[in-house]
N, C-alpha and C positions, 0 to 999 in steps of 0.2 A: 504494500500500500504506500509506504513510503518513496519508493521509487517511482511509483505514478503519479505522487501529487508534487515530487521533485521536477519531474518532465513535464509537468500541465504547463499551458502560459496562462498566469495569474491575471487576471483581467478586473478584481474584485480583492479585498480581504476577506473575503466570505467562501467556503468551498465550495457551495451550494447556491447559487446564485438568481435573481427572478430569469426574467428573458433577455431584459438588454442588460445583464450583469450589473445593476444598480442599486441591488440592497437582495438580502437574503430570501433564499426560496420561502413562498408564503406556507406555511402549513396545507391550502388549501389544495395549490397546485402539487405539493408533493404528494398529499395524498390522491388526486386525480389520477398523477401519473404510475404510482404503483398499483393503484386499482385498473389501470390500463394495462399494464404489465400481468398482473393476478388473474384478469380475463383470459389475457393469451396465453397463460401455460395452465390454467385450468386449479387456481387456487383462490379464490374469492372467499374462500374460509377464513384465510390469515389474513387476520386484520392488522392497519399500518401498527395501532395499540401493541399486537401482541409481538410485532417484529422490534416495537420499542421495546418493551418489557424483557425481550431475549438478549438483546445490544447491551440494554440496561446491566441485566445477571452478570454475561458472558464478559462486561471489560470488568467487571467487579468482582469477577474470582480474577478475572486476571493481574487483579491488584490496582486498577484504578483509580485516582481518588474520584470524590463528588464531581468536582470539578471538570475534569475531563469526559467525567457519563455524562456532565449536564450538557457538554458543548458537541459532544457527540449524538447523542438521543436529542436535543433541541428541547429541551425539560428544564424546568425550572429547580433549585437545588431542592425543595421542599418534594416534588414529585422524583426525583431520582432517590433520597430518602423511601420515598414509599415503593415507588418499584422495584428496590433491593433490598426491604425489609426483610426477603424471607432466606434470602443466602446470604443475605451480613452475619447473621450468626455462624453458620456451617463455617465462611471463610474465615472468620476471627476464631473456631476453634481449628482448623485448621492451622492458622497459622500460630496457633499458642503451643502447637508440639517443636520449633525450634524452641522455644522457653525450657520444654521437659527434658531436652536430648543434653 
């Protein structure tokens, strides 16, 4: 991933962009276009929610902090709080056995 947004030409501070690169993708339109995408391969089940909720988990055992899930999932600190509520535990005992070793 890093290597692809090493190579992009930056047109924006934003990675995610509207149409003419002038301020960040609206929620609205991202979710249009994955619901456009979810059409074509025949998943209209997974909603954009639960691909947050997964982004969310997934950089959070990867040791993330808040921060990083909020700029990534597009979430505000108080909702990246809730949708790692339930593997912040698992991850913090996880990571309390370098403590025991």
């Amino acid at each position: 991933m890093s290597t692809a947004l090493a190579t992009t030409e930056k047109r924006s501070v934003f990675i995610l962009t509207n149409h003419i690169a002038t301020g960040p993708w609206s929620y609205r339109g991202a979710s249009d276009a994955v619901m456009k995408i979810r059409k074509q391969i025949g998943a209209v089940g997974y909603d954009i929610h639960a691909l947050r909720h997964t982004t969310a988990t997934e950089l959070c055992i990867a040791g993330a902090d808040d921060e990083t899930i909020a700029a990534v999932t597009g979430q505000s600190a108080k909702m990246v709080q809730h949708y790692t509520r339930t593997v912040r535990q698992r991850v913090h005992a996880l990571r309390s056995k370098d403590f025991r070793d």
